[in-house]
C-alpha positions as CSV (number, residue, x, y, z in Angstrom):
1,X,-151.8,225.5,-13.5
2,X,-155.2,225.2,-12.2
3,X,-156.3,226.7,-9.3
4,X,-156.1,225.2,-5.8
5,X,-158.4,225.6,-2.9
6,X,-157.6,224.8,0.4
7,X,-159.8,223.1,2.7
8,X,-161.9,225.5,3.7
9,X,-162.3,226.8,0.2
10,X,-163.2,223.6,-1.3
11,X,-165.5,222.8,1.4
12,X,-167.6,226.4,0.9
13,X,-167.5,225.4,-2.9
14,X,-169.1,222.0,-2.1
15,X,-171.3,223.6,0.7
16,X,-170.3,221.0,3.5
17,X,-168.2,221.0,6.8
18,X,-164.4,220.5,6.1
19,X,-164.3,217.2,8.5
20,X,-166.5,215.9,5.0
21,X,-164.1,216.5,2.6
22,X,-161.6,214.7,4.5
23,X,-164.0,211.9,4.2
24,X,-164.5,212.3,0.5
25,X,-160.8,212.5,0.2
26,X,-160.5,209.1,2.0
27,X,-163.5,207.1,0.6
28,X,-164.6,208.9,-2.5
29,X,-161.7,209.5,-4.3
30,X,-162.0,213.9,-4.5
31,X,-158.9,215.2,-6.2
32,X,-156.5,216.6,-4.0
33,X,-152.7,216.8,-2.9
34,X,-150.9,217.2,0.1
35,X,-148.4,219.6,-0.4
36,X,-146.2,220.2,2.9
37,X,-149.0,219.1,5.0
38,X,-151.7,220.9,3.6
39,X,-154.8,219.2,1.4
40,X,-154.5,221.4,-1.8
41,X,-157.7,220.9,-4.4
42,X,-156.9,221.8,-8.0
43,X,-160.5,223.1,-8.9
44,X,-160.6,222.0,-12.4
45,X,-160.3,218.4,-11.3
46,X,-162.7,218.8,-8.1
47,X,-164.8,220.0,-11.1
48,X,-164.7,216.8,-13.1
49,X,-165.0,215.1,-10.0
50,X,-168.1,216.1,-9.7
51,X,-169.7,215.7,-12.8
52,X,-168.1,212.1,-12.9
53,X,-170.3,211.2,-9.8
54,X,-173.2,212.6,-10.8
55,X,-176.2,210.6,-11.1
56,X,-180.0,211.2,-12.7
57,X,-178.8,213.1,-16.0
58,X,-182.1,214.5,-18.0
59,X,-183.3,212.2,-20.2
60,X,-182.9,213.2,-24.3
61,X,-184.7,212.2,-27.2
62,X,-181.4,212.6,-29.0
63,X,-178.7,209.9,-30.1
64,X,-178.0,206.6,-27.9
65,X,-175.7,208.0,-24.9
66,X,-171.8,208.3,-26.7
67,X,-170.1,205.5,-23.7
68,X,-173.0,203.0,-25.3
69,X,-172.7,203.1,-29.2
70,X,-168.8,204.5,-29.2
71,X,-165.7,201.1,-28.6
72,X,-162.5,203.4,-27.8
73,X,-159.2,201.6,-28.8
74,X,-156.0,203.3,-27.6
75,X,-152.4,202.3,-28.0
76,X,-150.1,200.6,-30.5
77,X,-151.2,200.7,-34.0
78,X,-151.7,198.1,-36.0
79,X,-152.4,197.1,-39.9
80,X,-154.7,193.8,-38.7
81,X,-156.2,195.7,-35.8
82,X,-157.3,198.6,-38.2
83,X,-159.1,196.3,-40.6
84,X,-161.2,194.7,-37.8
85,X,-162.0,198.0,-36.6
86,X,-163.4,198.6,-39.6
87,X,-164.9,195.1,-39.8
88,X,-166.2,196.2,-36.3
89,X,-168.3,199.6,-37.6
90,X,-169.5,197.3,-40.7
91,X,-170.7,194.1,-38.6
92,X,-172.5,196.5,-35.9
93,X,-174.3,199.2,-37.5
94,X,-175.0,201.8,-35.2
95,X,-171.6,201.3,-33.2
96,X,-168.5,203.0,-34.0
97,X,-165.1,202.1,-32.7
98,X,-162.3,205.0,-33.2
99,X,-158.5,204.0,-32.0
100,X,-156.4,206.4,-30.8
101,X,-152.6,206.3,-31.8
102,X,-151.1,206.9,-28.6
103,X,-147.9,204.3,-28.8
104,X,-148.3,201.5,-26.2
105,X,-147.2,203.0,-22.9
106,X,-150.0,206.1,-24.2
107,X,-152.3,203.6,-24.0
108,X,-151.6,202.4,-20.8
109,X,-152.0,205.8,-19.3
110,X,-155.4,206.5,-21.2
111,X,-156.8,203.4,-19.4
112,X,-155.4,204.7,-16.0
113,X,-157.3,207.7,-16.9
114,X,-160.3,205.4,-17.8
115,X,-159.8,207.2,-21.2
116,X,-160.6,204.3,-23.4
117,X,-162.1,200.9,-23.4
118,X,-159.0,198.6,-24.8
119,X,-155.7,199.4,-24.8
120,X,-153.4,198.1,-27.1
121,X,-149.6,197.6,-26.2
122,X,-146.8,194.9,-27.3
123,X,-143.9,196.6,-24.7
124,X,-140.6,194.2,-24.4
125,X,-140.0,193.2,-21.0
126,X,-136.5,193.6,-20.0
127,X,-135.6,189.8,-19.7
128,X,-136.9,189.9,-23.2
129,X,-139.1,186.8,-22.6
130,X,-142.3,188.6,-22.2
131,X,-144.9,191.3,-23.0
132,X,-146.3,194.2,-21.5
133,X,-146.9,192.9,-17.7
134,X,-144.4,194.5,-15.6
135,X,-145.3,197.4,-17.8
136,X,-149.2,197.4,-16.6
137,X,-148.4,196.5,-13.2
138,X,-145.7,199.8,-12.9
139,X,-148.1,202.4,-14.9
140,X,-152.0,200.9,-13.6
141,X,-153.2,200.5,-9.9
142,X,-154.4,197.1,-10.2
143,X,-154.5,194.5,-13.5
144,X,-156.5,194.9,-16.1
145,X,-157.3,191.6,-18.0
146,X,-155.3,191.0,-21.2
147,X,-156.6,189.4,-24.6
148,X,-154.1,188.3,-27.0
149,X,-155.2,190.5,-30.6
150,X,-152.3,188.5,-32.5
151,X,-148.6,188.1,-32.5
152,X,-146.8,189.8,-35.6
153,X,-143.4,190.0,-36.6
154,X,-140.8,192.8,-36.1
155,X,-137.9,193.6,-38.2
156,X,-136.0,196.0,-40.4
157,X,-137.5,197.5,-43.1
158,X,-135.1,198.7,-45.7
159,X,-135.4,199.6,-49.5
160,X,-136.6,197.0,-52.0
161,X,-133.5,194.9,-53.3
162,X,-131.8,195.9,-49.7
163,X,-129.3,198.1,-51.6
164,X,-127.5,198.7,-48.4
165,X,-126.8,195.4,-47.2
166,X,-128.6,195.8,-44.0
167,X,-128.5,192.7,-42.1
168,X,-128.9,193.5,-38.2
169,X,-129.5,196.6,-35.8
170,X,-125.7,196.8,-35.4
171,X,-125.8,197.9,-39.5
172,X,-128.3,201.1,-38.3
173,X,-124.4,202.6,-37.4
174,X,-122.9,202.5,-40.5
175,X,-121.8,205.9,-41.9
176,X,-124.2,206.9,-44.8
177,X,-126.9,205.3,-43.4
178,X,-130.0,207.4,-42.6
179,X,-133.2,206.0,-40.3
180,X,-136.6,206.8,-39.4
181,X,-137.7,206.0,-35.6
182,X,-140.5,205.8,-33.4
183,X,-141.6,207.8,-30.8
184,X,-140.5,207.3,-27.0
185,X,-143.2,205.0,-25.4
186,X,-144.1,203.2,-28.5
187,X,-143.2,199.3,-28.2
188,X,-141.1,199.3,-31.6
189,X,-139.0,202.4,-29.9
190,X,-138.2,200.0,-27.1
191,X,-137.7,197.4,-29.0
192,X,-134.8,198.8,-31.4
193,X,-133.0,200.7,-28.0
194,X,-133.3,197.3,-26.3
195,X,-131.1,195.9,-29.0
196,X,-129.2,198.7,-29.8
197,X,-128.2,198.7,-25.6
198,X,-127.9,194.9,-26.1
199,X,-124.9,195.5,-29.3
200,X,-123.1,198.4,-27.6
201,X,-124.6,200.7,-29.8
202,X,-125.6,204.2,-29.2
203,X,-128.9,205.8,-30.8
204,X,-126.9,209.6,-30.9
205,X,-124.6,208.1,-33.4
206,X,-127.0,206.7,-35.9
207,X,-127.7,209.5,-38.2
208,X,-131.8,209.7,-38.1
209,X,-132.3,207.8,-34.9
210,X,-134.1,211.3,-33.7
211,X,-136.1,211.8,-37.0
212,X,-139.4,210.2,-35.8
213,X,-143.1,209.2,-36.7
214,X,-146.0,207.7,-35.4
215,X,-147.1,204.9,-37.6
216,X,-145.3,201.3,-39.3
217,X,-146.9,203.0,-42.3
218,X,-145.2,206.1,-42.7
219,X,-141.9,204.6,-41.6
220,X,-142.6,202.1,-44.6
221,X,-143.6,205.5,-46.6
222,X,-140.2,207.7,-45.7
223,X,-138.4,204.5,-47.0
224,X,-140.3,204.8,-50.2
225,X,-139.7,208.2,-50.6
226,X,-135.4,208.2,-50.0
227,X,-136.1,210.0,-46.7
228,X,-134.5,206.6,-45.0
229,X,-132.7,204.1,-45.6
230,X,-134.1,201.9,-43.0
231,X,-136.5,201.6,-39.9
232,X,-138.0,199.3,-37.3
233,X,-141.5,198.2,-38.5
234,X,-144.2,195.5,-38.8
235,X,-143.7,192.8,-41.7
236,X,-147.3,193.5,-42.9
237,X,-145.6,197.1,-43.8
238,X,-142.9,195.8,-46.0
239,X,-145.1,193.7,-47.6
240,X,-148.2,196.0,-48.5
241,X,-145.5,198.7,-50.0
242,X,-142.9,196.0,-51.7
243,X,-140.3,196.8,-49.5
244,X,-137.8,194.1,-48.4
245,X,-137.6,193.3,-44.6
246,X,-135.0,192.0,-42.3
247,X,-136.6,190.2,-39.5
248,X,-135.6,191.2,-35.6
249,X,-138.3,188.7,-33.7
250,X,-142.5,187.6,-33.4
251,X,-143.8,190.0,-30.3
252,X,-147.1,189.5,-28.6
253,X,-149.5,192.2,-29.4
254,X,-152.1,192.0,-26.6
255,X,-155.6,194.3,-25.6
256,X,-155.7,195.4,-22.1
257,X,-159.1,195.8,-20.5
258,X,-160.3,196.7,-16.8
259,X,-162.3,194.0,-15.0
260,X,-165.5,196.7,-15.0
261,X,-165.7,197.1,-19.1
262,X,-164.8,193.7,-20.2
263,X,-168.4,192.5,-20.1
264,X,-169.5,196.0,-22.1
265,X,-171.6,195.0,-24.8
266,X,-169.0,196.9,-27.2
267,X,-166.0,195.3,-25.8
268,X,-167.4,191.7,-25.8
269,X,-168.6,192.2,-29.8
270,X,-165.1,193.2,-30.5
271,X,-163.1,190.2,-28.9
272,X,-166.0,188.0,-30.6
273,X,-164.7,189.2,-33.9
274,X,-161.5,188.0,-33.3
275,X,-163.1,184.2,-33.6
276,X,-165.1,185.0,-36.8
277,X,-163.6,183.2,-40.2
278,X,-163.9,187.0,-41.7
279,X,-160.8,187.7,-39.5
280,X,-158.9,185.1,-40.1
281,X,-159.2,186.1,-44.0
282,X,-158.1,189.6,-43.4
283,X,-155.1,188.3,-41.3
284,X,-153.9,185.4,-44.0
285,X,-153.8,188.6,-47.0
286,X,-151.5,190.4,-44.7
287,X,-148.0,189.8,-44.0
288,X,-146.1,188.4,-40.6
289,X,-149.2,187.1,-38.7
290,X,-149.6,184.0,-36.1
291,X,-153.5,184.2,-35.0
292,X,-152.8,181.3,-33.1
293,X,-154.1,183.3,-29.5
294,X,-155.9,185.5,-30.7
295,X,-158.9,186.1,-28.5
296,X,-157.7,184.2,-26.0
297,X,-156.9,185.3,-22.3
298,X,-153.6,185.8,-21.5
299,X,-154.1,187.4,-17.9
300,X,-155.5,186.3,-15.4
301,X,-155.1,182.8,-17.0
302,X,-158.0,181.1,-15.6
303,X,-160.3,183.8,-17.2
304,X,-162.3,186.2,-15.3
305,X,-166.0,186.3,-14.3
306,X,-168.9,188.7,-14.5
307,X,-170.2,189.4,-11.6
């Protein structure tokens, strides 16, 4: 655990009186916890805090500053959304975007943290009628804006031929059948306990359901090798490695983006891409697609403005 300073202690490391730091507390946003009635500071973070507000860096003759030329994706992963990144660092040279496979609620809390530019996320709602807004409202402080990237199709992927008759998640169950899952906070974890919860079925009887990766490939890949029998996944899996594919439901798979980096000359180039004809031609030679909303606003509906 870091250390903490009291009061007094963090005001002699800042070299000001401790009726400041109160007022830093308050209207600057300085780390700190009150813990029985105390202010406690972890230093580490009073650290960053510092360094986050600090203004007139020396200039270098170096490379453009990393927060200019670097995009930051975070979240869900995604066949389609890998392309166009790639499409991204060949349409802007001398930009780089880099995604981070964090699952979708991981994403979420890297753009809490202000971790990342976009996150990417396509978490079930419990009434199972919608997508990842009572999830950004419970894990953010305020709304981000949300994009629609695409909407793709879920299902069961399961050896080619289907040897094992799989026909719905209530099938995972069956004795001598083996899965491969997801991680907790990925959308495709919540979307198989969802309906597992919703056919009486519980995960600690399907043999596998605690064997678990982090990509729709490599469940697709386990499958291949006779690891699995079977695992939730993303059509454009089944298809790219000729397996056969039971299909669960279309989910939307939407980019999340704070108010104060959706006008970011990175960020804006990126959603442009999603218009271009180049990515509707990557999207049509991959499996379970609808671009039908892609790049359009989802949230807040009337768009927002730069100000």
């Amino acid at each position: 655990m870091s250390q903490l300073l009291t009061t007094k202690e963090v005001a002699h490391f800042l070299s000001i009186n401790e009726k400041m730091v109160y007022s830093l507390v308050s209207e600057k946003g300085l780390p700190a916890s009150k813990i029985t009635g105390k202010w406690l500071f972890p230093k580490n973070l009073v650290e960053q805090w510092i360094e986050a507000n600090t203004v007139n860096y020396p200039k270098t003759t170096e490379s453009p500053s990393v927060s200019l030329a670097v995009l930051i994706i975070t979240g869900s992963n995604d066949l389609l959304l890998n392309k166009v990144i790639s499409f991204y660092n060949t349409h802007f040279p001398g930009n780089i975007a880099v995604f981070g496979n964090l699952g979708s609620m991981g994403g979420l809390q890297a753009l809490r943290q202000n971790f990342c530019h976009i996150a990417s996320s396509h978490l079930l709602q419990e009434n199972g009628e919608d997508y990842n807004f009572e999830f950004a409202n419970q894990e953010l402080e305020r709304m981000p804006a949300i994009v629609n990237f695409c909407k793709r199709e879920q299902g069961i992927l399961v050896k080619n031929g289907n040897p094992e008759k799989i026909a719905t998640v209530s099938d995972l169950a069956q004795p001598g059948i083996r899965i491969v899952n997801r991680p907790l906070g990925t959308g495709t974890r919540l979307l198989l306990d969802q309906a597992l919860k919703k056919n009486a079925v519980r995960g600690d009887k399907i043999d596998g359901y605690n064997y678990e990766v982090h990509r729709h490939l490599d469940v697709g890949l386990e499958i291949m090798a006779g690891r699995a029998d079977a695992g939730l996944g993303i059509h454009a899996v089944a298809g790219l490695l000729n397996l056969d594919f039971v299909p669960l439901c279309w989910e939307r798979y939407d980019l999340m983006i704070f108010k104060e980096r959706f006008f970011e000359a990175s960020v804006q180039q990126f959603l442009g891409l999603l218009h271009e004809e180049q990515f509707f031609k990557i999207a049509e030679s991959l499996k379970g697609y609808d671009i039908g909303l892609s790049g359009r606003m989802i949230y807040p509906k009337n768009n927002i403005k730069e100000e």
